[in-house]
C-alpha positions as CSV (number, residue, x, y, z in Angstrom):
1,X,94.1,-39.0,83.8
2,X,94.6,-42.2,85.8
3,X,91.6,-42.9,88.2
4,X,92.9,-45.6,91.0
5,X,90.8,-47.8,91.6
6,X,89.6,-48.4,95.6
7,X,90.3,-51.7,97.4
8,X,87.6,-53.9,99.1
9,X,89.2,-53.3,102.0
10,X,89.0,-49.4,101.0
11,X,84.8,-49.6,100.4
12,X,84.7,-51.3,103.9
13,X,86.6,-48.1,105.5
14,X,84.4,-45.9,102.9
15,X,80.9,-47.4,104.6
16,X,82.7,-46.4,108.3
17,X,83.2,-43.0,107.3
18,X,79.9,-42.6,105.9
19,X,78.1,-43.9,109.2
20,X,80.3,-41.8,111.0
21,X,79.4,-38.6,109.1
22,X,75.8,-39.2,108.8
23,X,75.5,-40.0,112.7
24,X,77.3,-36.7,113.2
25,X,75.2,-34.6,110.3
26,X,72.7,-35.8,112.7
27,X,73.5,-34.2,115.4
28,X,74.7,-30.9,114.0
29,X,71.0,-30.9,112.5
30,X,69.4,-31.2,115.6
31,X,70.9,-28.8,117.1
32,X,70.7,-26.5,114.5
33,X,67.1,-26.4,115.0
34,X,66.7,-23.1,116.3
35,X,62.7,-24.1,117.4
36,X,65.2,-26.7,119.4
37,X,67.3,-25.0,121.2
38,X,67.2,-22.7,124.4
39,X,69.8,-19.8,124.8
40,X,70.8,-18.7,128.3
41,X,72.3,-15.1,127.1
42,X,73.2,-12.2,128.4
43,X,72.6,-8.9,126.3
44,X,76.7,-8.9,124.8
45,X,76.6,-12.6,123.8
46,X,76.1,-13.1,120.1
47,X,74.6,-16.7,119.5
48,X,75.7,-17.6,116.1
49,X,76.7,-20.7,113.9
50,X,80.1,-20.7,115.4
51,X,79.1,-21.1,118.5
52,X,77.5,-23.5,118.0
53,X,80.0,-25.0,116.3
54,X,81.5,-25.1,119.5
55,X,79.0,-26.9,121.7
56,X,78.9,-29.6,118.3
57,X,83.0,-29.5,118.9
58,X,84.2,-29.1,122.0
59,X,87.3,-29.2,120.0
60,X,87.0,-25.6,120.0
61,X,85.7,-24.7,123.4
62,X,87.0,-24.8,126.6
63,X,83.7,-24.4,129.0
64,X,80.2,-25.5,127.9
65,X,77.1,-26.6,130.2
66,X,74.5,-28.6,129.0
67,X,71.6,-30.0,130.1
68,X,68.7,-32.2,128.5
69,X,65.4,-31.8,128.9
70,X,63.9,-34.6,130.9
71,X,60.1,-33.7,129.0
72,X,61.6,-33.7,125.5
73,X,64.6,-35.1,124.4
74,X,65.1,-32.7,121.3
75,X,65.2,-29.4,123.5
76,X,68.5,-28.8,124.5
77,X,69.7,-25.9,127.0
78,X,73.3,-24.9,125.9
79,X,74.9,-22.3,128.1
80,X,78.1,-20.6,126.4
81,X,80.6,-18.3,128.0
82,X,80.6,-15.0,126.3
83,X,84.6,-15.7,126.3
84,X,83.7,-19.1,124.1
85,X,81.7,-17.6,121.4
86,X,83.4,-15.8,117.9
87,X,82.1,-12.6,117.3
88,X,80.8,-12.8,113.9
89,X,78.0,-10.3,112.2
90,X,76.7,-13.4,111.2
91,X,72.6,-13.5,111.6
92,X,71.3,-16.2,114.4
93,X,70.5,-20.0,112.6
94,X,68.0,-19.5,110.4
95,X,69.4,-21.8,107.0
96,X,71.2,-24.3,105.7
97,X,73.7,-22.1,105.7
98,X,74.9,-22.0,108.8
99,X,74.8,-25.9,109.0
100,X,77.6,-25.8,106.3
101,X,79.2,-23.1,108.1
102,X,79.5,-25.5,111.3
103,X,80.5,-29.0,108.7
104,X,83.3,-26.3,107.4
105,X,84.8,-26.1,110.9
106,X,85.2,-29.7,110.9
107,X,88.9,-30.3,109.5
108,X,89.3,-33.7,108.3
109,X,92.6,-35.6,106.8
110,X,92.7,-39.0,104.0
111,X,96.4,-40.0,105.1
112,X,97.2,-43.0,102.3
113,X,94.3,-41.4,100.3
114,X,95.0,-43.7,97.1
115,X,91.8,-43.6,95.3
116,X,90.3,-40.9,97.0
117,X,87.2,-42.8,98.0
118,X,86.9,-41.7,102.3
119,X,87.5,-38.0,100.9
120,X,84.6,-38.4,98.3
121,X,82.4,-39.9,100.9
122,X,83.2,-37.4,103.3
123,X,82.4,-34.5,100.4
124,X,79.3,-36.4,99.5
125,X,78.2,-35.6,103.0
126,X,78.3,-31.9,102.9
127,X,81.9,-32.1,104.6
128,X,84.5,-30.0,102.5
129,X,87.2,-28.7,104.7
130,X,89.4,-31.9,103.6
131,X,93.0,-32.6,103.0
132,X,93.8,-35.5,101.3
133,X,97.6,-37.0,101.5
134,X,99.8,-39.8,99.6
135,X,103.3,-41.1,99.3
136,X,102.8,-41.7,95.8
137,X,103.3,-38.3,93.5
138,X,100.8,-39.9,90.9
139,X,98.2,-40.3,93.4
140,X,98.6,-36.8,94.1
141,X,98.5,-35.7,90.9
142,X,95.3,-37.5,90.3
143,X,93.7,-36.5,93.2
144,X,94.5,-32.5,92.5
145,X,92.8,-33.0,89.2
146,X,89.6,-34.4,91.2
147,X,89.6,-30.9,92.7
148,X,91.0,-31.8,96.3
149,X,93.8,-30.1,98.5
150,X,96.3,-32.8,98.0
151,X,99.7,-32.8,99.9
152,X,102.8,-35.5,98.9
153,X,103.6,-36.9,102.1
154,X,104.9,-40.0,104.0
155,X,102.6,-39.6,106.9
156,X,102.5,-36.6,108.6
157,X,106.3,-35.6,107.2
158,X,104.5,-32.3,105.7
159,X,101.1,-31.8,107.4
160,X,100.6,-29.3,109.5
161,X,97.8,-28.7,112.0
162,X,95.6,-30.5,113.8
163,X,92.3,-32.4,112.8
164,X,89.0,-33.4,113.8
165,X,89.1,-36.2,112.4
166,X,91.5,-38.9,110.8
167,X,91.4,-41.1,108.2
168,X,94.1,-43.7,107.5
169,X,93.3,-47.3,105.2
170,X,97.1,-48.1,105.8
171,X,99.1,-51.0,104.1
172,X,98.8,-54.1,106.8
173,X,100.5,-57.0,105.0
174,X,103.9,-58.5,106.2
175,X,107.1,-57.8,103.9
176,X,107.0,-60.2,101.0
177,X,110.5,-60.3,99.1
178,X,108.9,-61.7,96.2
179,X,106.3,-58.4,95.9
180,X,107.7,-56.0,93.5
181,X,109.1,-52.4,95.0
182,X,107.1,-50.6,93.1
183,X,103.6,-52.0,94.6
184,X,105.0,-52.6,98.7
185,X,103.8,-48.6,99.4
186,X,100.2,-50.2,99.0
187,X,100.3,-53.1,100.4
188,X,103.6,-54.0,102.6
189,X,103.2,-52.6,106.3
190,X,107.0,-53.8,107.3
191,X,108.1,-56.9,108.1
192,X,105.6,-57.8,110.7
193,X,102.7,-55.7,108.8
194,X,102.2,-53.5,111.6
195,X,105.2,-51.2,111.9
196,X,103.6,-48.4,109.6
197,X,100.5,-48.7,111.6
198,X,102.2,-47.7,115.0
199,X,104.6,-45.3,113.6
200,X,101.4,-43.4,112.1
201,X,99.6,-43.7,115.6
202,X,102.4,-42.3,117.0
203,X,102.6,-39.2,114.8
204,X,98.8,-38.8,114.6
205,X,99.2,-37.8,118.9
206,X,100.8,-34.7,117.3
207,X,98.2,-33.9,114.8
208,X,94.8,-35.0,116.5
209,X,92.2,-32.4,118.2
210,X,92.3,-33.1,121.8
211,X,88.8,-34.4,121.1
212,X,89.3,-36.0,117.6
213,X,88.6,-39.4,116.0
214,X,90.8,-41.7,114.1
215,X,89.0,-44.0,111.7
216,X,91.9,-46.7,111.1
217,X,91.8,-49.9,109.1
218,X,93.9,-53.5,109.3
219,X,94.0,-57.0,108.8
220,X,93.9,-59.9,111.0
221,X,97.4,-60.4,109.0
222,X,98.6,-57.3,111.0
223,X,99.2,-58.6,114.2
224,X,96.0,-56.9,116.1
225,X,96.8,-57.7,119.3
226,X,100.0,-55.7,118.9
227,X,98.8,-52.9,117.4
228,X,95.7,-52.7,120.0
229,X,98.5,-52.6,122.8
230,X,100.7,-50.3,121.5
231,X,97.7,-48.2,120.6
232,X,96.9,-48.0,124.3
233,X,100.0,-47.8,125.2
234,X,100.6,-44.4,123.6
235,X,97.1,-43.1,125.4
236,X,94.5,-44.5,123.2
237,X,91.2,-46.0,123.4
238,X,89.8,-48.3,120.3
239,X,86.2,-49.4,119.9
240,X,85.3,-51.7,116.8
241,X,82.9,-50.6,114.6
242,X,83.1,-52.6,111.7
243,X,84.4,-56.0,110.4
244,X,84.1,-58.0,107.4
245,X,85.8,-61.8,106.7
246,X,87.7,-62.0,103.3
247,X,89.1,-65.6,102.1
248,X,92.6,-65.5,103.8
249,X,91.5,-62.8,106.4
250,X,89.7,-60.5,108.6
251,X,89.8,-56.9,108.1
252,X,88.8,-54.5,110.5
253,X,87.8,-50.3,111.2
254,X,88.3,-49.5,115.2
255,X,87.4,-45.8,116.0
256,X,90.3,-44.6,118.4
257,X,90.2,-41.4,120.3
258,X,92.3,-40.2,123.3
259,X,91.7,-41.9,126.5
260,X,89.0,-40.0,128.7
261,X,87.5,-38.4,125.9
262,X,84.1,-37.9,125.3
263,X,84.0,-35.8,122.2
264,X,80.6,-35.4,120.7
265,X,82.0,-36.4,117.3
C-alpha cells in the first residue's frame, strides 16, 4: 500500500488543527463537568449530552441563554428551550462517554486530504465523525485502507452536507508549463496560484454550518491580498493564526468563518 508522504507545508496546517481541536476539547470538557454546570429546567426537559452538544454548537441550536458567573468563572448557567433539546433516554453527563457523544456531533471534512495527516490529527483528538476527500483515486484508495470515509472528489463535486468544520491544505503555486501533468493536482493552483483557492471558498458557502470554521492554508506565492479580498468579498472573515517562513516563501493558516459569527468553535 502506498503511504503519501505529508508536505511541510501540510505539518504546519497539521499543528493548526491540533490547537484548534485541543482549544475546543477544552471547552466541551468544561462544560461537561456536571459539578460545573447549572440547569434552569422545567420538569419535561431532558438535559442530556445532546443538548449540550447544542450550547458547545450553536450549530445546532437556534435559542440558547448563557450567563457566567461573575464569582467563578467555571460555573456556567445554560438555559435551553425544551423545543432545543433531543429527546434521548440517554442518562444525564456522568462519563466520558457522553463527551465522545458530543466530539461525534462535530462533522468535520479533509478536502485535498493527500496524506491524510489533518484527519489523523483530528482522530488523535477523540474527533471521528470525519470525511476525508481527494481528486486523486490513489489517494483515495490509500486513505480507505487507513480506515477513513474517503470520497473521490474535485472539491465539493460529490459532497454532500454541511460541516462544522473545514479543512483544505490547497495547491497555491502559479502554473508552471515545465511541471509535469501528472504532479500540477498537488502543487499548481492555476495560473495565478490562487484560482483553486477562491473557487473552493466559493463552494465551501454551500457546505459550511452557519457557525463553522475553515482552516485554510497558502503561500505568499498565492497572491494573499487577492484571495483575502475575494474572501471577504463572498461574506467572510479571516484571522491568522499561524505562519511560518520557508526559503523562497511564506506560508500561511487563516481561520475564516462567516462574517458576524461568533461560533463557540
Amino acid at each position: 500500500m502506498e503511504i503519501y508522504q505529508p508536505s511541510e507545508d501540510s505539518h504546519l496546517l497539521s499543528n493548526s488543527v491540533k490547537d484548534y481541536l485541543i482549544n475546543l476539547n477544552k471547552k466541551i470538557n468544561n462544560i461537561t463537568n456536571i459539578n460545573n454546570v447549572k440547569y434552569n429546567k422545567s420538569s419535561n426537559n431532558k438535559y442530556n449530552p445532546y443538548s449540550l452538544a447544542s450550547f458547545i454548537n450553536p450549530n445546532h441550536i437556534n435559542n440558547k441563554s448563557i450567563n457566567s458567573n461573575n464569582n467563578n468563572n467555571s460555573n456556567l448557567s445554560a438555559k435551553f428551550k425544551s423545543s432545543n433539546l433531543i429527546n434521548s433516554n440517554k442518562s444525564p453527563l456522568s462519563s466520558s462517554n457522553h463527551i465522545n457523544d458530543i466530539k461525534d456531533l462535530i462533522k468535520i471534512i479533509d478536502i485535498g486530504s493527500g496524506s491524510g495527516i489533518q484527519a489523523k490529527t483530528c482522530k488523535k483528538l477523540g474527533f471521528n465523525n470525519i470525511l476525508t476527500s481527494d481528486i486523486n483515486p490513489n489517494v483515495i484508495k490509500s486513505l480507505k485502507k487507513q480506515g477513513f470515509k474517503s470520497i473521490n472528489s474535485n472539491l465539493f463535486e460529490k459532497i454532500k452536507g454541511k460541516f462544522d468544520l473545514i479543512i483544505f491544505n490547497p495547491p497555491y503555486l502559479p502554473e508552471d508549463k515545465n511541471e509535469p501533468p501528472d504532479s500540477r493536482h498537488a502543487t499548481t493552483a492555476g495560473k495565478q496560484g490562487y484560482e483553486i483557492i477562491i473557487k473552493f471558498l466559493k463552494q465551501a458557502k454551500s457546505h459550511l454550518e452557519t457557525k463553522g470554521t475553515i482552516l485554510l492554508l497558502f503561500s505568499s506565492l498565492s497572491k494573499p491580498n487577492i484571495i483575502k479580498k475575494q474572501a471577504k468579498a463572498l461574506g467572510y472573515g479571516l484571522k491568522l493564526i499561524k505562519k511560518q517562513n520557508l526559503f523562497f516563501e511564506k506560508i500561511f493558516v487563516y481561520k475564516i468563518k462567516r462574517k458576524q459569527s461568533k461560533a463557540l468553535l
